[in-house]
C-alpha positions in Angstrom: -43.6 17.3 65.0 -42.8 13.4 65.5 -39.1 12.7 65.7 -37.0 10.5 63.6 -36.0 7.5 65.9 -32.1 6.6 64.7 -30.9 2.9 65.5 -29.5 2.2 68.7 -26.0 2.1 68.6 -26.3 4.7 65.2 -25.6 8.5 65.1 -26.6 11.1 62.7 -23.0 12.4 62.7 -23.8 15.9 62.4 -26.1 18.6 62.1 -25.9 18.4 58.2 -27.2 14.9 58.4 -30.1 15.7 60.8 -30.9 19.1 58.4 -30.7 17.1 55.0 -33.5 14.7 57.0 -35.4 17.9 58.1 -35.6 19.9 55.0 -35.8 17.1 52.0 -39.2 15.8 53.6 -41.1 17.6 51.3 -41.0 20.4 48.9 -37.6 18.2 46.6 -36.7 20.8 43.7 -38.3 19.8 40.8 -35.5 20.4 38.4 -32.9 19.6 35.8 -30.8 19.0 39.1 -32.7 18.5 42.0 -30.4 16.9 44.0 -27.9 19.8 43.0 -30.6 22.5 44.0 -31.3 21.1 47.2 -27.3 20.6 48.1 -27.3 24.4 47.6 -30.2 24.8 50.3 -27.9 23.0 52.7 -25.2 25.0 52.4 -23.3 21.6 50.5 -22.3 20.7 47.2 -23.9 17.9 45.0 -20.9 15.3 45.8 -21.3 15.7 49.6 -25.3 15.4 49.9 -25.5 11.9 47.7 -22.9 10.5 49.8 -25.1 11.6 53.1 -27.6 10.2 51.6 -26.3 7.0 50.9 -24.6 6.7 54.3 -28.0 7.3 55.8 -29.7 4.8 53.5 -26.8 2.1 54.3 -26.9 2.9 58.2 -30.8 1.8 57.9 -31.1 5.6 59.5 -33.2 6.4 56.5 -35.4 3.0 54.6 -36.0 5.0 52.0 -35.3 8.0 50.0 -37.4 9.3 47.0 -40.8 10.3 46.0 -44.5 9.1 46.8 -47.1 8.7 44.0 -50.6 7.8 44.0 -50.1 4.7 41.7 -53.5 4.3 40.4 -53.1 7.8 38.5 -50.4 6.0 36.6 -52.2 3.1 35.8 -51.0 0.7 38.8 -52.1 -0.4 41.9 -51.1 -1.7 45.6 -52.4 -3.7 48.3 -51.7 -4.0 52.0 -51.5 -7.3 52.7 -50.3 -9.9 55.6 -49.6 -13.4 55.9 -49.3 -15.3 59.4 -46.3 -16.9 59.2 -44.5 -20.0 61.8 -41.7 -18.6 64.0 -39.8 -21.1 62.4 -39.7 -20.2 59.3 -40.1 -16.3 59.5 -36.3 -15.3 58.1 -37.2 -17.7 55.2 -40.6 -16.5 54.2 -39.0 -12.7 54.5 -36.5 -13.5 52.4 -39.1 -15.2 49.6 -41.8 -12.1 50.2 -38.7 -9.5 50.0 -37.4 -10.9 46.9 -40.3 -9.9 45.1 -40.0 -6.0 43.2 -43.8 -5.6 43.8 -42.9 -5.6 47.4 -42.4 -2.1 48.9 -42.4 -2.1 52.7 -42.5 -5.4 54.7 -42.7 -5.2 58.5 -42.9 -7.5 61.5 -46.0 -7.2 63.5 -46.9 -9.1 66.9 -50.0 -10.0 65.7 -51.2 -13.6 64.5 -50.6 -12.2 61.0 -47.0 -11.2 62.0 -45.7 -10.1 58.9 -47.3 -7.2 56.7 -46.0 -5.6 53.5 -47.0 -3.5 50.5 -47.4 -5.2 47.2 -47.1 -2.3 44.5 -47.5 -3.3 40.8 -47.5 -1.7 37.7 -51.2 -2.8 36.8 -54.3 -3.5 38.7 -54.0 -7.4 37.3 -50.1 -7.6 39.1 -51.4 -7.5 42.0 -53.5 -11.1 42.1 -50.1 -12.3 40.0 -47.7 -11.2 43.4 -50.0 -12.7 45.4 -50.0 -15.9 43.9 -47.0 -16.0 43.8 -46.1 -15.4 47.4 -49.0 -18.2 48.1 -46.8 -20.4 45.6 -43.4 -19.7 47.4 -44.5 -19.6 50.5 -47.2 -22.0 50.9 -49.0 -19.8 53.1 -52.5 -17.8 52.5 -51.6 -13.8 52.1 -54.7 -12.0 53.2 -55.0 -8.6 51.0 -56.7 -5.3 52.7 -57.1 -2.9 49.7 -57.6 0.7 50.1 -61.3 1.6 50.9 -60.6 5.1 51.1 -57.3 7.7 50.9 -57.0 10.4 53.4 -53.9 12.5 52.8 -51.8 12.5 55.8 -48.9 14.7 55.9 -46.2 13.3 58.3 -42.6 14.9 58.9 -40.1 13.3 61.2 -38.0 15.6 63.2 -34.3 14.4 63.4 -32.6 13.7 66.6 -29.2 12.5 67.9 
């Protein structure tokens, strides 16, 4: 099983923290209370597993916590898309791409398109809208690479100290 890299300088803290990411990658009660039901299979109460949770999400040892759909059954769409973007002005154009709710992932690549994010919308048409947008903000082409095909991939990250 991969393993979850933690940030240099960042500890899990304990073996609750690396068991809440080991056991809630997958399989999340679907429930009245699901946060609730999962505490339980940790051996934790409600209270105690949010607050993990949030300290995780705050220590940037987790990006993200909650669910993955396929968007498209629900009437959306995404896109992965790039832009190449000056040294120069790389914090700024982050900040302008990032400010955007269609974005959902954006990442720094060494690559002549050197930054790459998600653009997620609630309708196929949002997503030509985002990137105009970005093209309007930035001033700076965004080059979109939509899905030709889905594979499901199942990936779990092991948790390490």
């Amino acid at each position: 099983m991969p393993e979850l890299d933690v940030p240099q300088g960042h500890s899990l803290g304990s073996a609750v923290d690396r068991q809440i990411i080991d056991k809630l990658q997958g399989g999340f009660p679907l429930c009245e209370r699901p946060y609730a039901a999962a505490a339980e299979q940790l051996g934790i109460d409600e209270e105690e597993l949010l607050a993990r949770l949030r300290r995780l999400l705050d220590a940037k040892v987790l990006t993200r916590f909650g669910p993955m759909v396929q968007i498209e059954r629900m009437g959306g769409a995404f896109v992965l898309a790039a832009l190449a973007v000056p040294e120069a002005r790389y914090d700024e154009v982050t900040a302008l791409v990032n400010a955007l709710p269609q974005v959902a992932h954006n990442y720094r690549r060494e690559h002549a398109l050197n930054m790459w994010f998600v653009l997620a919308t609630e309708t196929p048409s949002g997503i030509a809208e985002a990137i105009a947008r970005i093209e309007r903000d930035t001033g700076l082409p965004v080059y979109a690479f939509p899905k030709e095909r889905e594979y499901f991939v199942e990936m779990k990250l092991a948790a390490r100290t």
